[in-house]
C-alpha positions as semicolon CSV with decimal commas, in nm:
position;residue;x (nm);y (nm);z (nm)
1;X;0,000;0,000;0,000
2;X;0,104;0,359;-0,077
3;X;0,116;0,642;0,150
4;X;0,093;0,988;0,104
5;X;0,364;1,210;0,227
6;X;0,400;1,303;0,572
7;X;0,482;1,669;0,576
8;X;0,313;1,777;0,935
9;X;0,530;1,766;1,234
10;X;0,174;1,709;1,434
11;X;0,091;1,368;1,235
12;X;0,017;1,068;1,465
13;X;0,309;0,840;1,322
14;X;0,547;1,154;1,389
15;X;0,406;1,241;1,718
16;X;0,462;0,857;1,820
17;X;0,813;0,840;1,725
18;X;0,921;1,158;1,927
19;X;0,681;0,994;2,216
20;X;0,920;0,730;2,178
21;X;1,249;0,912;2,292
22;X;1,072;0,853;2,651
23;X;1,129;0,546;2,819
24;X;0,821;0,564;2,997
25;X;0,690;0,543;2,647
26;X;0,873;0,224;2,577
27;X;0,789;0,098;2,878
28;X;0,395;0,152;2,815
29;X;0,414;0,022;2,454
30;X;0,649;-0,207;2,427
31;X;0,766;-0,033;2,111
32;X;1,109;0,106;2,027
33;X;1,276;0,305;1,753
34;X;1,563;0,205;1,542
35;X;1,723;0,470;1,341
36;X;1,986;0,476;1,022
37;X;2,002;0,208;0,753
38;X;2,245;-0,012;0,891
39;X;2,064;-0,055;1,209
40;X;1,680;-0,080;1,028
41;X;1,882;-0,356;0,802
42;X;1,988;-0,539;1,103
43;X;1,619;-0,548;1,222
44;X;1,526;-0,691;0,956
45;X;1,793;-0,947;0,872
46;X;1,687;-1,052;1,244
47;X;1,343;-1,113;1,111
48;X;1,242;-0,850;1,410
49;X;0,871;-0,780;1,426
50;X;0,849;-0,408;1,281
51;X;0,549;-0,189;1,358
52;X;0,621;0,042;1,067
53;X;0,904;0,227;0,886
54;X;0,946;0,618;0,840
55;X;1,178;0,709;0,553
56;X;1,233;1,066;0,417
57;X;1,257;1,012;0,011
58;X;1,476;1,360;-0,042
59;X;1,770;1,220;0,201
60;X;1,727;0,856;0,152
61;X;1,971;0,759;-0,146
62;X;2,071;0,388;-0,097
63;X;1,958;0,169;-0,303
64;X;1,999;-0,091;-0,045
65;X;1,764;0,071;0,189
66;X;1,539;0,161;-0,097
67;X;1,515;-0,206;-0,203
68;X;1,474;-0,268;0,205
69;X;1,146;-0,065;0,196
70;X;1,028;-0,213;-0,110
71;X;1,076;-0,527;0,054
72;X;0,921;-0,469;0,361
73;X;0,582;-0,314;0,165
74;X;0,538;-0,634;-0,011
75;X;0,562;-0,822;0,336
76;X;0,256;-0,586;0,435
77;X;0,455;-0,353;0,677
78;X;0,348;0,017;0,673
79;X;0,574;0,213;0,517
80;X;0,550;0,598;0,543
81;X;0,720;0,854;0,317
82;X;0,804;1,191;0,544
83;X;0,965;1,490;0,415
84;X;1,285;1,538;0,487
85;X;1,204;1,806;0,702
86;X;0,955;1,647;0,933
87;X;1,205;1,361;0,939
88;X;1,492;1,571;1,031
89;X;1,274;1,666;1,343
90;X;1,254;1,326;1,483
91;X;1,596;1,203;1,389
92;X;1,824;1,131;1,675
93;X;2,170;1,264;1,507
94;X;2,266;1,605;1,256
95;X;2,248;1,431;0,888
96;X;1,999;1,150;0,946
97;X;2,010;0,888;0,691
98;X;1,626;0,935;0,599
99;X;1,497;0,595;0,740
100;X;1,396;0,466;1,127
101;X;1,182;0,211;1,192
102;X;0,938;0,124;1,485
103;X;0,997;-0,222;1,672
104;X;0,780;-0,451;1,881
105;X;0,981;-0,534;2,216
106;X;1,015;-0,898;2,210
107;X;0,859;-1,034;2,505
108;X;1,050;-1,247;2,690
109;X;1,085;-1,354;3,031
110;X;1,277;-1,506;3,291
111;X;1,088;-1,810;3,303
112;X;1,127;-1,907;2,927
113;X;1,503;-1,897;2,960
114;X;1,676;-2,224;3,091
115;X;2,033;-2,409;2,994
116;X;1,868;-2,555;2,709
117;X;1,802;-2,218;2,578
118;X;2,051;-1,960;2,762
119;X;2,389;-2,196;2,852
120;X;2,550;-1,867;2,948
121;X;2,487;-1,491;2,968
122;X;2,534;-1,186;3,159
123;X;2,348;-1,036;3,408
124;X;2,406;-0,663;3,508
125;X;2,305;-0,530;3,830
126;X;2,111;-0,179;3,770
127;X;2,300;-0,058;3,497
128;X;2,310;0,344;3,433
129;X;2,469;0,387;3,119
130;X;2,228;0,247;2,848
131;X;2,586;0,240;2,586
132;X;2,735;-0,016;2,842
133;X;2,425;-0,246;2,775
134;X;2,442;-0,202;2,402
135;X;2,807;-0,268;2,433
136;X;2,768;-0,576;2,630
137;X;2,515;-0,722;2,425
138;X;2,794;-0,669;2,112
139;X;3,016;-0,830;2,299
140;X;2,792;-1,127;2,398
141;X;2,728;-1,181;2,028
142;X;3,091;-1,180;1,964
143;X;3,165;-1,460;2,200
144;X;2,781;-1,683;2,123
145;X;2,673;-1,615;2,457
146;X;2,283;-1,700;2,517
147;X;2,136;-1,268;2,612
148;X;2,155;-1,061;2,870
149;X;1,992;-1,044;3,191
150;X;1,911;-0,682;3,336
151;X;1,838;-0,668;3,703
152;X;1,736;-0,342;3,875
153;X;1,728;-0,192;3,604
154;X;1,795;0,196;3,600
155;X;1,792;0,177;3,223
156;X;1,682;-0,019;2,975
157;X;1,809;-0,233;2,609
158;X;1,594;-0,031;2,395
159;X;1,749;0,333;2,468
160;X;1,807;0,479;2,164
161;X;2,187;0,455;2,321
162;X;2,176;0,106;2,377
163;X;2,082;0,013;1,995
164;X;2,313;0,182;1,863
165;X;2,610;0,046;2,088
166;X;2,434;-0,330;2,008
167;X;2,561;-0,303;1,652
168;X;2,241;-0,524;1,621
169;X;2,309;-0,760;1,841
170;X;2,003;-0,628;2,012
171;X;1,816;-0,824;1,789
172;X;1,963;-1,203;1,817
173;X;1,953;-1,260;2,203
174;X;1,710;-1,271;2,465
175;X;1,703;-0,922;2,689
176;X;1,525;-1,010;3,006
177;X;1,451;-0,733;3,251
178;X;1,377;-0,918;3,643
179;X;1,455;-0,856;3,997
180;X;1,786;-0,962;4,157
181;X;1,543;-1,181;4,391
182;X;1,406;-1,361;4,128
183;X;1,726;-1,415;3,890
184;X;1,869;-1,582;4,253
185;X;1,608;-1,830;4,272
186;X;1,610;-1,885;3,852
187;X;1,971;-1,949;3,879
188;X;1,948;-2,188;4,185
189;X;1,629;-2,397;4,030
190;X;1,829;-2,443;3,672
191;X;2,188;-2,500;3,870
192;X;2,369;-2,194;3,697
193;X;2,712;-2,119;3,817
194;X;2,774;-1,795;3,923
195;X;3,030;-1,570;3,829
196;X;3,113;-1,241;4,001
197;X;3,404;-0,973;3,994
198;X;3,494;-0,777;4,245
199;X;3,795;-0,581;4,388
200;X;3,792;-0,779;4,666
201;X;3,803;-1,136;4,523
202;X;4,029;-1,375;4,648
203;X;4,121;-1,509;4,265
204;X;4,292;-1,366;3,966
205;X;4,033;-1,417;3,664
206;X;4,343;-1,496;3,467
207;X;4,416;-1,858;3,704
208;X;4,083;-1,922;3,655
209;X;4,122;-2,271;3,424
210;X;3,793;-2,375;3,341
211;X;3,434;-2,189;3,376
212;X;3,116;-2,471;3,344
213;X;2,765;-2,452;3,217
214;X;2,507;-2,350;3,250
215;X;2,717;-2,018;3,350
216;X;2,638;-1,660;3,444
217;X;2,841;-1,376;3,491
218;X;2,726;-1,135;3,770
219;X;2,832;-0,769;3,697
220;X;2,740;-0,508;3,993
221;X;2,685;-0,191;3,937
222;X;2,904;0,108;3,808
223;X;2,893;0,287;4,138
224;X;2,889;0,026;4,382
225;X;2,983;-0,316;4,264
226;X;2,844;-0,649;4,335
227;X;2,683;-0,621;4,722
228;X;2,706;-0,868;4,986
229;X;2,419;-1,039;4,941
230;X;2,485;-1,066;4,552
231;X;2,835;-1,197;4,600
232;X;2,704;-1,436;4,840
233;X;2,473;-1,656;4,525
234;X;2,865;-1,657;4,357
235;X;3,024;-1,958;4,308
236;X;3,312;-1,753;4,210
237;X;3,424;-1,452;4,288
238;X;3,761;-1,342;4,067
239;X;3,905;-1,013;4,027
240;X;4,004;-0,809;3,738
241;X;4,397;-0,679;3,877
242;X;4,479;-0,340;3,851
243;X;4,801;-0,148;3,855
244;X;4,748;0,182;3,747
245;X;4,595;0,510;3,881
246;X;4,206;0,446;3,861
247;X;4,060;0,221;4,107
248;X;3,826;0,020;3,821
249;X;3,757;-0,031;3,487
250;X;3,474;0,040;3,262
251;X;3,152;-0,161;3,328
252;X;3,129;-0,297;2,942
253;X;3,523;-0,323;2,895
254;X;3,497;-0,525;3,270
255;X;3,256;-0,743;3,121
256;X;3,399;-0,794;2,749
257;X;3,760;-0,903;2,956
258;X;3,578;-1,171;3,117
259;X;3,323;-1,282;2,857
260;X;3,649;-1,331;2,617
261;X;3,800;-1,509;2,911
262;X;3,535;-1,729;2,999
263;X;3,475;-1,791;2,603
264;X;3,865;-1,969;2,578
265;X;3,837;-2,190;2,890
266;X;3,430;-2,272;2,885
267;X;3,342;-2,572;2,957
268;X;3,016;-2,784;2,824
């Protein structure tokens, strides 16, 4: 079906995207935006379920994303045609690409993740920065771990942030948002071994020899780390050694150094 050009800044599909920007809005909706023609190509390859797609016919000049939206007409997704004005006011960067695209959230939860399905992930303990999520979930895709498991959440995967730092990877692995109370008893029912870091542990992450599955690496938070009662579900507890100046590292770059180091010496 063809649309006619969006060219009011007040139009309900415009007015939704903006909405959007809010995560209260994702929250409520369970709808997020993707933005540029890498990222809406990644959605797709993913087979993610798309609500509709925006594009701006005056900026949009690849034919790779051109074909995309002819593409995704056929398959019966909306596909609206904004000037590039109107699209300009939406877009999320200077020099938008002409194309963004609104997601469904998949809905997954806690309880339809086991070792059959998840063999090992990360969870992150109320996370800030939504670019440290996107960043970890790269990261996870780099090494074929299962998702990511967000507990506490201050933030959440679907930050305009967060999908960009993904690289896509938002799309191929289960993001589960839960309570640190109910990831404990999840991880005790399905016999997950627990992996923490902390300044204070007792081992060197580089010793460590082998890391079994099902397997979970416990990240705490940026400010304050892992607490006690979060280091005491930990079967391990390792530290990352430092010997400069700062007192700790990054939360993603923490994470990637032990996903890459539990990815050479995992065990089945």
């Amino acid at each position: 079906m063809k649309y006619d050009l969006i060219t009011s800044r007040t139009n309900p599909k415009i007015k939704q995207v903006r909405a959007l920007q809010n995560h209260k809005e994702r929250e409520v909706s369970h709808l997020f935006v993707v933005e540029g023609i890498r990222h809406v190509g990644d959605a797709v390859a993913a087979n993610a379920d798309l609500a509709f797609i925006c594009y701006a016919p005056d900026l949009l000049i690849s034919d790779f994303a051109l074909n995309l939206i002819h593409q995704q007409t056929q398959r019966g997704v909306p596909c609206y045609p904004v000037s590039a004005d109107v699209f300009e006011s939406v877009a999320s960067r200077e020099g938008p690409q002409g194309i963004l695209a609104v997601v469904r959230q998949p809905e997954t939860a806690l309880t339809d993740l086991s070792p059959t399905n998840f063999g090992w992930g990360v969870a992150l303990v109320a996370p800030q920065d939504p670019g440290n999520v996107g960043t970890t979930l790269r990261t996870i895709n780099a090494v074929g771990a299962s998702g990511l498991l967000l507990l506490e959440s201050g933030t959440d995967a679907y930050h305009p942030t967060a999908i960009r730092a993904s690289m896509g990877a938002s799309f191929w692995h289960p993001i589960v948002q839960t309570s640190f109370a109910e990831f404990a008893a999840w991880a005790h029912q399905h016999s997950y071994h627990i992996v923490g870091t902390s300044a204070h542990g007792s081992v060197d992450y580089r010793t460590v020899t082998h890391y079994p599955k099902p397997l979970i690496l416990l990240m705490g938070s940026e400010r304050d780390g892992l607490s006690a009662e979060q280091i005491a579900i930990c079967h391990q507890l390792v530290r990352l050694p430092m010997v400069g100046q700062v007192s700790s590292l990054n939360l993603s770059v923490a994470t990637g150094v032990m996903l890459y180091a539990m990815f050479e010496k995992l065990g089945s």
